[in-house]
C-alpha positions as CSV (number, residue, x, y, z in Angstrom):
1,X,0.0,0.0,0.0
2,X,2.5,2.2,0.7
3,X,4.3,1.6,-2.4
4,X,1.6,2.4,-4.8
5,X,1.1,5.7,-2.4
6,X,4.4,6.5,-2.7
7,X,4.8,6.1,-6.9
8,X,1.6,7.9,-7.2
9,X,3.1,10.8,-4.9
10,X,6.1,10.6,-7.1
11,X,4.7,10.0,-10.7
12,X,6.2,12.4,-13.5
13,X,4.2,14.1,-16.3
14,X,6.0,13.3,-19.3
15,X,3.7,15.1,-22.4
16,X,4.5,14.5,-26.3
17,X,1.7,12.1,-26.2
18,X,2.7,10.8,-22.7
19,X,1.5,11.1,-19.2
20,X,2.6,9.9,-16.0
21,X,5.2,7.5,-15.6
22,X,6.3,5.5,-12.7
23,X,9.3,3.0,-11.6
24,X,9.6,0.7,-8.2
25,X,12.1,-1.7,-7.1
26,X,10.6,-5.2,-7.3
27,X,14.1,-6.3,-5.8
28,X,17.6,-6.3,-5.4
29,X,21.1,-8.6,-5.6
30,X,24.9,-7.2,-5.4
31,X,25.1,-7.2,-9.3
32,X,21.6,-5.8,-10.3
33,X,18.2,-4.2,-9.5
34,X,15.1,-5.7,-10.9
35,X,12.5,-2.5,-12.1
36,X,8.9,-2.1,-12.5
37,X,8.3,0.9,-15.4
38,X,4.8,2.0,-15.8
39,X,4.3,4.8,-18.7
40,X,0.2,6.1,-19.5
41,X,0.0,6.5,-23.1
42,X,-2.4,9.4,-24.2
43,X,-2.2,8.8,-28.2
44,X,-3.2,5.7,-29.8
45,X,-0.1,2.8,-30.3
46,X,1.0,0.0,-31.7
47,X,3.5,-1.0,-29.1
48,X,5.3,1.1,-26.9
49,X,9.0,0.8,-25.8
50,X,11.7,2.1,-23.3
51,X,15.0,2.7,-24.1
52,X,17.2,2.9,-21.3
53,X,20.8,4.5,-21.4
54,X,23.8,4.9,-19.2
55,X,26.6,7.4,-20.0
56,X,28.9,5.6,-22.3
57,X,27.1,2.2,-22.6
58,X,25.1,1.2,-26.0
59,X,21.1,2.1,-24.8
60,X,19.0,-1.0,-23.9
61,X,15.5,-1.3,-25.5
62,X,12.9,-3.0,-24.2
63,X,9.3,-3.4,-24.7
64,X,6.2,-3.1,-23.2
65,X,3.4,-4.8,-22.4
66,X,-0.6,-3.3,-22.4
67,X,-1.8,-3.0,-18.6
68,X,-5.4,-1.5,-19.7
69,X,-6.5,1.9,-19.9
70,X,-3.5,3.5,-21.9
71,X,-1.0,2.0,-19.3
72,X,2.0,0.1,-20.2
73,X,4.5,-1.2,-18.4
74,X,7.5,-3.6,-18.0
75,X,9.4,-5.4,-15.2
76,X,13.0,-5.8,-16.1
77,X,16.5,-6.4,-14.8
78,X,19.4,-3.9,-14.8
79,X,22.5,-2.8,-13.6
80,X,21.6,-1.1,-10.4
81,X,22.4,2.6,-11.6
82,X,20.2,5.5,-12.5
83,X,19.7,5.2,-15.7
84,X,18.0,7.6,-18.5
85,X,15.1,6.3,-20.0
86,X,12.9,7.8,-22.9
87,X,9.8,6.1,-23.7
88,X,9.1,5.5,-27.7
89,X,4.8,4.8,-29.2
90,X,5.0,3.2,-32.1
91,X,2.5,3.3,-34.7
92,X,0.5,5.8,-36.4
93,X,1.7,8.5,-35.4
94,X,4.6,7.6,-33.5
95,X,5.7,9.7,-30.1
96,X,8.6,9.9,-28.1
97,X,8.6,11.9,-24.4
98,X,11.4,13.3,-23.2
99,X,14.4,11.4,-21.0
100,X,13.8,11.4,-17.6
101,X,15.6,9.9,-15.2
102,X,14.6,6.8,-12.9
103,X,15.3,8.7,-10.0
104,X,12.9,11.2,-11.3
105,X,10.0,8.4,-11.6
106,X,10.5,7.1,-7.8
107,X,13.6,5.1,-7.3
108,X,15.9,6.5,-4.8
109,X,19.1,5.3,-5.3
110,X,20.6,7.0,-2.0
111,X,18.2,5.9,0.4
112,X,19.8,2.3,-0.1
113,X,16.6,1.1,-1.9
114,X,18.8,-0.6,-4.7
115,X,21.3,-1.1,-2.2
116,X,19.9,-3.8,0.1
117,X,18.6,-7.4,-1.3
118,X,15.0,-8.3,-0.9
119,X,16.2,-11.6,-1.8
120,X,15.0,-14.8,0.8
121,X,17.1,-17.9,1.2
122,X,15.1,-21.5,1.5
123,X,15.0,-22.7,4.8
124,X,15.5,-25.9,5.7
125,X,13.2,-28.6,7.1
126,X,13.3,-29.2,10.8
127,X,14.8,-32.6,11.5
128,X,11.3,-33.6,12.7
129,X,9.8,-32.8,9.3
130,X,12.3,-34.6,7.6
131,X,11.6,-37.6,9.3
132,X,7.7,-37.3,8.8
133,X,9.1,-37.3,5.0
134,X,11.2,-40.0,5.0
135,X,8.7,-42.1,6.6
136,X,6.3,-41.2,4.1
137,X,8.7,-42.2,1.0
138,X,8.8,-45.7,2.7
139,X,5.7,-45.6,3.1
140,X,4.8,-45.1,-0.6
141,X,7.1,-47.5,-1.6
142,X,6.6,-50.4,0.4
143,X,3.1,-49.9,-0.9
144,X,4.2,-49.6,-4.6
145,X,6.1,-53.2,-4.0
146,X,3.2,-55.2,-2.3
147,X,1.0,-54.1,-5.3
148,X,3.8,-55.4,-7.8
149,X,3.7,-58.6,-5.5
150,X,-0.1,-59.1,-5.8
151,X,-0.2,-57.7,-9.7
152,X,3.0,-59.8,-10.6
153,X,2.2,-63.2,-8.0
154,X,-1.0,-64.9,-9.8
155,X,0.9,-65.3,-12.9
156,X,3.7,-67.8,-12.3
157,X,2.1,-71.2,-11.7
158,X,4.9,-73.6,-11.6
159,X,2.2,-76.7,-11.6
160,X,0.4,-75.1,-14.9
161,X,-3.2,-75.6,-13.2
162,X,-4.0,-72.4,-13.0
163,X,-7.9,-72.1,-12.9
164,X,-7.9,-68.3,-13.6
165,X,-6.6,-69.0,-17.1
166,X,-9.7,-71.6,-18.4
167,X,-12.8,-70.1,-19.7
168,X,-16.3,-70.2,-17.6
169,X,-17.2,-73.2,-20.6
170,X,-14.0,-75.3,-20.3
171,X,-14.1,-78.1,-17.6
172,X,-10.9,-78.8,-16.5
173,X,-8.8,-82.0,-17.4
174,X,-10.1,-85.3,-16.0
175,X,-7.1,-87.1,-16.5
176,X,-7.7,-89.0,-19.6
């Protein structure tokens, strides 16, 4: 809740065909920062892409997907780093808005937002859960063997009198 209250507080008005625009952290590692990027597209569009830039580095394009009435949006992994981004419509006519930064749509990179992982390790099982589990694999297959047993154990009849074989009309041999 007090994420969307905060990127609504913090949304930017882009014009050209553009309005508000938005970006959250959806999480963080030591190497990069995954980003939301929400845009509101005013003029009609065929798709609609970001192109994000760092100074000195070749710009990224990505595209994004419709998120109903006019918004679009994209979640994406980066470099943790402010990056410029200027949103592109394409289609009939095309638009482009002007670059803003992500810091200017809601990340704040010196708070330690992109700093710190939201990342959560697996815990283990407690050793008394691991037991229930264990005894529950032998369970299941001790059960999977005793059905082999009773599936597989009518069909080898050393003597060859097995009565399941014969028909209901077949009388078995008298001995003659």
């Amino acid at each position: 809740m007090n994420r969307l209250a905060a990127s609504v507080l913090l949304a930017v008005e882009l014009g050209g065909g553009f309005g508000t625009a938005t970006a959250t952290v959806v999480s963080t590692t030591e190497q990069s920062t995954i980003v939301e990027i929400h845009v509101e597209v005013a003029a009609s569009a065929d798709a609609v892409v970001a192109h994000l830039t760092l100074s000195g580095e070749e710009t990224v394009t990505v595209p994004m997907l419709p998120r109903g009435d006019g918004v679009f949006g994209v979640t994406t992994e980066i470099r943790s780093a402010d990056y410029v981004v200027v949103f592109e419509a394409v289609g009939d006519p095309g638009a482009q808005s002007q670059p803003v930064r992500l810091s200017e749509l809601g990340l704040d990179f010196d708070s330690g937002q992109v700093a710190t992982s939201t990342t959560v390790e697996d815990e283990q099982a407690s050793p008394g859960t691991q037991r229930w589990l264990w005894l529950g694999v032998a369970l299941g297959a001790a059960s999977l063997s005793a059905l082999a047993f009773w599936v597989l154990g009518g069909r080898n009849d050393p003597d060859g009198d097995n009565d399941r074989d014969q028909l209901p009309s077949e009388e078995p041999n008298s001995g003659a």
